[in-house]
C-alpha positions as CSV (number, residue, x, y, z in Angstrom):
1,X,-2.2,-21.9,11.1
2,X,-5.5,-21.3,12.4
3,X,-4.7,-23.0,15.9
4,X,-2.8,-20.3,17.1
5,X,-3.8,-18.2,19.9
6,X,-1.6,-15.9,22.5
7,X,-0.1,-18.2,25.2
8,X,-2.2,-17.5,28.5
9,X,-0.2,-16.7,31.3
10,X,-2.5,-18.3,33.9
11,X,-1.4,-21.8,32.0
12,X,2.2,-21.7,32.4
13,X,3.8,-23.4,35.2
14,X,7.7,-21.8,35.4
15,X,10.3,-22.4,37.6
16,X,14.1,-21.5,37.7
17,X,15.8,-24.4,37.8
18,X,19.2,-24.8,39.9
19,X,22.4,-24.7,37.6
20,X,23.7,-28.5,38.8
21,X,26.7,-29.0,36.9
22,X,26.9,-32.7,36.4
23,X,29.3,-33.9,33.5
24,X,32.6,-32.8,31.8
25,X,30.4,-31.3,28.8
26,X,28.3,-29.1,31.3
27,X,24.6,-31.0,31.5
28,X,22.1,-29.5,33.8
29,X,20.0,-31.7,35.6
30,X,16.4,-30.5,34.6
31,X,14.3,-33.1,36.4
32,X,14.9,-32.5,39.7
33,X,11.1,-30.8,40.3
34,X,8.2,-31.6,42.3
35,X,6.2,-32.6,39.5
36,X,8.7,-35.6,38.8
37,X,8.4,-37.0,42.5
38,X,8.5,-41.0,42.2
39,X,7.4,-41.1,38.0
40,X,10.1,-41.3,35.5
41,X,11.8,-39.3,32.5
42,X,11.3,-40.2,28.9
43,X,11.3,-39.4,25.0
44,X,13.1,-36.2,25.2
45,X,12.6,-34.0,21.4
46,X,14.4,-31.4,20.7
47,X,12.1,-28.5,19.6
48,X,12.9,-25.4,17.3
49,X,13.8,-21.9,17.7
50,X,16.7,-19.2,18.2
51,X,17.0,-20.9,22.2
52,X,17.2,-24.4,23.0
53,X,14.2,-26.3,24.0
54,X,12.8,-29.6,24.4
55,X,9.4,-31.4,25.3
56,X,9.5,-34.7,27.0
57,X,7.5,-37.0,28.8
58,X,6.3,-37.7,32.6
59,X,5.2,-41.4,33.5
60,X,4.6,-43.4,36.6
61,X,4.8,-46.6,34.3
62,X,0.7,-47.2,34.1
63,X,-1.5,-45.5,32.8
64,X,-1.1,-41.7,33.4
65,X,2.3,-39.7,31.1
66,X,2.1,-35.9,30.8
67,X,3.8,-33.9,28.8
68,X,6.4,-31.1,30.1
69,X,8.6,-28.7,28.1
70,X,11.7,-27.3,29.1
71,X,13.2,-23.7,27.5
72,X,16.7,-22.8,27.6
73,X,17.3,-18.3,28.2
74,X,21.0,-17.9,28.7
75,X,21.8,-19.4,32.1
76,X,18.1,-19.6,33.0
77,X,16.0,-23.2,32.6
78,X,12.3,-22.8,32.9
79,X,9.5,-25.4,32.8
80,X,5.8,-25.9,31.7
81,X,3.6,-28.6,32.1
82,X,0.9,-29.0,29.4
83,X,-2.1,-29.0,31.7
84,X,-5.7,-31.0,30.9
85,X,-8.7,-30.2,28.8
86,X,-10.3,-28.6,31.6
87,X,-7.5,-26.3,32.6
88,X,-8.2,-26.1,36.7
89,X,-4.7,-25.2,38.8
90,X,-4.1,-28.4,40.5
91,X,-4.4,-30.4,36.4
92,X,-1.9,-27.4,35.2
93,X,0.0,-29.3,37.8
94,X,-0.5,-32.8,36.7
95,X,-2.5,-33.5,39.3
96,X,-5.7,-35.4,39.2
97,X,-5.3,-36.1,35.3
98,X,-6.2,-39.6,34.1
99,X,-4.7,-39.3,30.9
100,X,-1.7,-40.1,28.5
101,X,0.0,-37.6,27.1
102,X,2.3,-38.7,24.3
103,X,4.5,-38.4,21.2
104,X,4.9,-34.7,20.6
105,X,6.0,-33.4,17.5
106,X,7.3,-30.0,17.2
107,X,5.4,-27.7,14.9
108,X,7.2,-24.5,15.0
109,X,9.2,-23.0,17.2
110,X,6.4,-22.1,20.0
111,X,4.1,-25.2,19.2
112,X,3.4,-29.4,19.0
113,X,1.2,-31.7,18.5
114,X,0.7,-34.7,20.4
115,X,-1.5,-37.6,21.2
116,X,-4.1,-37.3,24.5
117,X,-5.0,-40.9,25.5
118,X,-8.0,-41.0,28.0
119,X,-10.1,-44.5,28.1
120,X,-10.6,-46.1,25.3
121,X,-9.7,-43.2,22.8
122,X,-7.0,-41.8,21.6
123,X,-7.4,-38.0,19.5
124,X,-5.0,-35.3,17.9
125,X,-4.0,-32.6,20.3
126,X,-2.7,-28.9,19.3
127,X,-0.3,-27.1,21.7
128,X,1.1,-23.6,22.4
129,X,0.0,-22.9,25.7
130,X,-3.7,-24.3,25.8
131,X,-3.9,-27.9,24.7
132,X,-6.7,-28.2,22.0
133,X,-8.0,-30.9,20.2
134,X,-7.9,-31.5,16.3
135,X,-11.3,-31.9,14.9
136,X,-12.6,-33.9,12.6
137,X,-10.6,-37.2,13.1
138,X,-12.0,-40.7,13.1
139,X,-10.3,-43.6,14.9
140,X,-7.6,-43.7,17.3
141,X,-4.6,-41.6,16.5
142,X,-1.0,-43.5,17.2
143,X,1.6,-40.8,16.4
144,X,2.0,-37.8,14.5
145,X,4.8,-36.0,12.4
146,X,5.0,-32.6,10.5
147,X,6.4,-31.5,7.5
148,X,9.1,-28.5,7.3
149,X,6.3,-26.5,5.3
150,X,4.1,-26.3,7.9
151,X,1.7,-27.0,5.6
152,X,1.2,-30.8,6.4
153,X,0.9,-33.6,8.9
154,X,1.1,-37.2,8.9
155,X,-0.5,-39.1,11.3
156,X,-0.8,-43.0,11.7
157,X,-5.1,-43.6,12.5
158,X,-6.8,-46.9,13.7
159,X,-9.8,-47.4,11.9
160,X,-10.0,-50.7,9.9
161,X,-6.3,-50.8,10.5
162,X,-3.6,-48.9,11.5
163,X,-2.6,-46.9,8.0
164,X,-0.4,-43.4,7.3
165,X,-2.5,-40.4,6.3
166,X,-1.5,-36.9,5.1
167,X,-3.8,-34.2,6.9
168,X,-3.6,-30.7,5.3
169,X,-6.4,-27.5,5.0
170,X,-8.0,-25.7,7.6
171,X,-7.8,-27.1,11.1
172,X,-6.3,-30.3,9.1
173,X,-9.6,-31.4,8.6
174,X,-10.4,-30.3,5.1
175,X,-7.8,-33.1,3.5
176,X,-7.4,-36.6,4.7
177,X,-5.8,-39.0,2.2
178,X,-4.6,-42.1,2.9
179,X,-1.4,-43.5,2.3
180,X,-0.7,-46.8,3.1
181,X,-3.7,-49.8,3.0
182,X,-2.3,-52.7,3.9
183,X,-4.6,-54.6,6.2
184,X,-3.8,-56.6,9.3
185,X,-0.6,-54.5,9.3
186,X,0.6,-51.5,11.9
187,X,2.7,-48.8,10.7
188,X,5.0,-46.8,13.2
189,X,7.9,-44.4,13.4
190,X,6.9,-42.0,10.9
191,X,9.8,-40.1,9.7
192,X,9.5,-37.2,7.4
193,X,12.1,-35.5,4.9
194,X,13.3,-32.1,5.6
195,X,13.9,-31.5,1.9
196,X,10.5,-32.8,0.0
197,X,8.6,-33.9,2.7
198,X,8.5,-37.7,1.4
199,X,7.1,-39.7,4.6
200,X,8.6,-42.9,5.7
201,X,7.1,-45.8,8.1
202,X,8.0,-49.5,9.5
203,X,5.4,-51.7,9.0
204,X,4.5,-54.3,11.9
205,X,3.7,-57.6,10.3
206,X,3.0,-60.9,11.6
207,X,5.8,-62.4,9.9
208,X,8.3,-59.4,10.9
209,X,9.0,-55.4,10.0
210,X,9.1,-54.0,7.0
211,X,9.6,-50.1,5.2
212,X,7.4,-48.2,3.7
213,X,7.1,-44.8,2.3
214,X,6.0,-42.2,-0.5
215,X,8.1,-39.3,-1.8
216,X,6.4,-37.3,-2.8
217,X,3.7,-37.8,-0.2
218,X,1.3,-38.8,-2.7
219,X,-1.0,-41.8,-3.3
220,X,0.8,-42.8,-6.6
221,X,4.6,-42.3,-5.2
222,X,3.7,-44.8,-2.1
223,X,5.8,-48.1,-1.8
224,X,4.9,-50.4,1.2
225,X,7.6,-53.0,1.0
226,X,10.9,-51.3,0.4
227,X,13.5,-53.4,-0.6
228,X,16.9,-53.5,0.3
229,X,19.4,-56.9,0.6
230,X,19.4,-58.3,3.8
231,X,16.7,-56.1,5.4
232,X,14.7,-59.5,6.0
233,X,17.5,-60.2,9.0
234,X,16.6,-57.1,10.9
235,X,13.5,-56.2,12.9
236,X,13.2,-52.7,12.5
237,X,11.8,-50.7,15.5
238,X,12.8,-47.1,15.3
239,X,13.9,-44.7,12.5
240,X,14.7,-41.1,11.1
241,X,15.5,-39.5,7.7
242,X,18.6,-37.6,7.6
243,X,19.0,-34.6,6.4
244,X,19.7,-33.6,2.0
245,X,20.2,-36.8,0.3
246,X,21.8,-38.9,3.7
247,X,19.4,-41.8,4.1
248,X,17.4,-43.0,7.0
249,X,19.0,-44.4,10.0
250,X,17.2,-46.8,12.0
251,X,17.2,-49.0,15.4
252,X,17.1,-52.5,14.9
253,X,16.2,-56.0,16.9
254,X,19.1,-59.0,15.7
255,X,18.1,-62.0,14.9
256,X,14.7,-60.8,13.6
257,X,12.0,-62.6,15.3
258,X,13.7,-63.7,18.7
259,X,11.9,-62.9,21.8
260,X,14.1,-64.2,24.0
261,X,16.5,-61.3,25.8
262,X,19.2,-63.4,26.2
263,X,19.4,-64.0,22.5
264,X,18.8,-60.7,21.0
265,X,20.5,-57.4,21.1
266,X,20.0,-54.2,18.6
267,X,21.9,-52.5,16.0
268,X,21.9,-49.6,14.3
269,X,21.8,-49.2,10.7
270,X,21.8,-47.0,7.9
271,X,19.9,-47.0,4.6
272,X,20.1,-45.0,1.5
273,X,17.6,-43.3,-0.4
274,X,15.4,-45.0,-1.9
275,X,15.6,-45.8,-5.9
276,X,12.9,-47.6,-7.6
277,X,11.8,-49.1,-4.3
278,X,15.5,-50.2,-3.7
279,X,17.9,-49.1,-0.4
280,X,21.5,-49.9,0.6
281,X,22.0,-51.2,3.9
282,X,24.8,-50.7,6.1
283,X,25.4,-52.3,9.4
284,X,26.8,-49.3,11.4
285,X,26.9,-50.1,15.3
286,X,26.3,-53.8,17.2
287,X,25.3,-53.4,21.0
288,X,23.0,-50.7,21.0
289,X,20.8,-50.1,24.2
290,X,17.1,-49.4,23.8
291,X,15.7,-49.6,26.5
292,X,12.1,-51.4,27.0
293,X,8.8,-50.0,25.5
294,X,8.6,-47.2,23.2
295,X,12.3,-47.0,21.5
296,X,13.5,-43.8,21.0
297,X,14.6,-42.8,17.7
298,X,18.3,-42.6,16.6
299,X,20.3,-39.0,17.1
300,X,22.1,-36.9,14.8
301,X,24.5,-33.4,14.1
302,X,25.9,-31.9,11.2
303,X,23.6,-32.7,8.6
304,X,23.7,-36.6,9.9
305,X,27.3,-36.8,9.1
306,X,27.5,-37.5,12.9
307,X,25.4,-40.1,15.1
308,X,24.7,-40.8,19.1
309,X,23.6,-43.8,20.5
310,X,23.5,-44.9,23.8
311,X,25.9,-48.5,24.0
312,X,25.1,-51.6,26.1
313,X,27.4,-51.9,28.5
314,X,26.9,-53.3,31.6
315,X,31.1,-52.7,33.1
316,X,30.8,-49.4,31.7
317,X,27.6,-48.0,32.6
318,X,25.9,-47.8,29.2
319,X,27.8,-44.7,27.9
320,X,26.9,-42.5,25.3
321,X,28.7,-42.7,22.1
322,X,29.4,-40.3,19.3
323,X,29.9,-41.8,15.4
324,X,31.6,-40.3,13.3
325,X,30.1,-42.0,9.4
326,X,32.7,-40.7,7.4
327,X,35.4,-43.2,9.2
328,X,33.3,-45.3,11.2
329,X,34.9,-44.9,14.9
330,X,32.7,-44.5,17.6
331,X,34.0,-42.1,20.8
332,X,32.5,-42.0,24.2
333,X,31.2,-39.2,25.0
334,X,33.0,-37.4,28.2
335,X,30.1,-37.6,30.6
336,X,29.2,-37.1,34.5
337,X,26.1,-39.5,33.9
338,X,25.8,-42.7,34.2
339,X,23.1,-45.9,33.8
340,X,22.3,-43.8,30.2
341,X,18.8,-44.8,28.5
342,X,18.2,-42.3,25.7
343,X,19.8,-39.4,24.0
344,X,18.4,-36.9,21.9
345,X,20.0,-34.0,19.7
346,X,19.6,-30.7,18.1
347,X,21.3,-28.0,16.6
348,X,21.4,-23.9,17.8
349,X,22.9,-20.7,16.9
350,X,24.3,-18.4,18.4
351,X,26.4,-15.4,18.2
352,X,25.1,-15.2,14.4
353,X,26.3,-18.6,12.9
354,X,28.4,-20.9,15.4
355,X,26.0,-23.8,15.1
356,X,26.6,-25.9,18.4
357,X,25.2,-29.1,19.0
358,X,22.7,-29.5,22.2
359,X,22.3,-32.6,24.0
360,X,19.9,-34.2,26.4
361,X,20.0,-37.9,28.1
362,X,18.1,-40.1,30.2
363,X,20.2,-41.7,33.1
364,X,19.5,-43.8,36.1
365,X,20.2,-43.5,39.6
366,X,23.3,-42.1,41.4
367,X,26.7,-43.4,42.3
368,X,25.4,-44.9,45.2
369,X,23.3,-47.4,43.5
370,X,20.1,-45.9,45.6
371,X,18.5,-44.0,43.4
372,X,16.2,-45.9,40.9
373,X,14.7,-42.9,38.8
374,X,15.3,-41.9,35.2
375,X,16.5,-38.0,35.5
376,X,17.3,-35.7,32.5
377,X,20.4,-33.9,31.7
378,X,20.7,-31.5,28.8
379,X,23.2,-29.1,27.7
380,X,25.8,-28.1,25.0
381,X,28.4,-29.8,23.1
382,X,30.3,-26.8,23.0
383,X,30.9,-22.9,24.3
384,X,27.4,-21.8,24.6
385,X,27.1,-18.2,26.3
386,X,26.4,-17.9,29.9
387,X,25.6,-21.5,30.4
């Protein structure tokens, strides 16, 4: 990867952060810094590595988000803000930085791209301790995915239109094929297969959502409308692929096409893998909470055998659920936290091959209803050592 260079040392921002035990299954609160003073948590991803780790956003709700990763060494939490172009002290802060910082996706275990918005444009950014720019790119970039190879990404560029491309060669400049050409239409949520790196998108239409996808990644294996029976019902806003041969799972709006809140709610379904442009859909959860803007993407363990969502409910303070596919009941989660907006997931090992499940969710406020702020929580579902 030709990006890579030694992490400087005058770039990173640490800081210890104080063990606050906050919920039955041991969550740290990790957004209790200065940097976080009166802006707001969001989009937490799980990253890679032997040590858990996570990169998620920074936002005062206008224009300015930053990006700010979090690693996990034994009992100690430290931090690092991903600083601007022109690295000064008080922008390695997040200070002074008129810019939006969003959508990273993990590379390897020390690096991720993202999206920089500043203005009008919006370009490819490279990150493992100096945030660089991807040459080479025309249009604005939306969001960005990689493959498991490390040997691809997939981005969605505004040109003509908002289409999926495959970027590959040195720097990712030397390759750009597109995928998808439908005109007048958006594609989002790119998810990517572990196993064969076949990419997957909704589509934003005037007349609704619709899936999309190409496995393999190639221009001759790419499908842009899906099919699978009643998928028309469902606005699709969110999705992953699940590990092996599991399907996608995806977030959806019910009734499709309603913009009224008091009407609508979301759901979560599942679809299978694709044959001959064909998928099974199953209705899996009703009353899901996403919360407003950017949705986050559903949450997964054990080889996507078991989900997390977060579920509406006003009486019991939106509490995070477990589901467990194979019989269909849903638990709740034995949390501290409360006011719950997002949950993310990801898997670590330790002690050789006891694979626990680490969590991290968005919550609101404190029991005293005076707090307003989104805060982060992470920790494991499980004996983890020295946490």
């Amino acid at each position: 990867m030709s990006f890579r260079v030694p992490i400087l040392a005058s770039l990173v921002v640490c800081s210890a952060l104080a063990a606050s035990p906050a919920a039955a299954e041991k969550l740290r609160l990790v957004s209790d810094v200065p940097a976080l003073e009166g802006r707001q948590v969001q989009r937490p991803v799980w990253g890679p590595g032997a040590q858990p780790q996570l990169v998620h956003e920074i936002t005062d709700r206008s224009r300015l988000t930053w990006l700010r990763v979090i690693r996990v060494t034994g009992a100690t939490i430290s931090d690092e803000l991903v600083p601007g172009s022109r690295s000064s002290r008080m922008e390695s802060l997040g200070a002074a930085a008129d810019r939006a910082d969003s959508g990273a996706a993990w590379w390897d275990a020390s690096s991720f791209f993202f999206v920089r918005s500043v203005g009008g444009s919006s370009s490819l950014f490279y990150f493992d301790g100096i945030p660089r720019e991807v040459p080479g790119l025309s249009g604005r970039v939306g969001e960005v995915r990689s493959d498991s190879s490390r040997q691809r990404l997939f981005a969605t560029i505004e040109s003509e239109g908002v289409d999926v491309y495959r970027l590959s060669g040195k720097g990712f400049a030397e390759e750009r094929v597109q995928l998808s050409q439908s005109p007048g239409v958006v594609e989002n949520s790119l998810a990517v297969s572990r196993e064969d790196g076949g990419i997957f998108w909704i589509s934003a239409t005037p007349s609704g959502t619709r899936l999309g996808g190409a496995a393999p990644a190639e221009p001759a294996a790419v499908r842009e409308r899906l099919t699978a029976d009643r998928l028309h019902l469902y606005e699709l806003i969110s999705m992953v692929v699940l590990p092996g041969a599991e399907g996608m799972v995806a977030y959806a709006r019910v009734p499709a096409g309603v913009k009224d809140p008091e009407l609508e709610s979301h759901v979560m379904i599942h679809l299978s893998t694709p044959m001959d442009g064909r998928c099974q859909l199953t209705e899996l959860v009703r009353n899901v909470y996403v919360p407003p803007g950017l949705p986050p993407r559903p949450a997964y363990s054990d080889g996507g055998r078991v989900l997390y969502y977060v579920a509406e409910s006003a009486e019991q303070s939106n509490p995070v659920m477990r589901l467990d596919r194979a019989t269909g009941k849903s638990t709740r989660l034995d949390l501290a936290t409360h006011g719950h907006q997002e949950v993310a997931v990801w898997e670590y090992t330790h002690s050789g091959d006891k694979v626990v499940p680490w969590i991290a969710v968005v919550s609101v406020g404190d029991g005293e209803g005076e707090d307003v702020r989104n805060h982060l929580y992470v920790g494991p579902l499980g004996d983890w050592p020295d946490w």
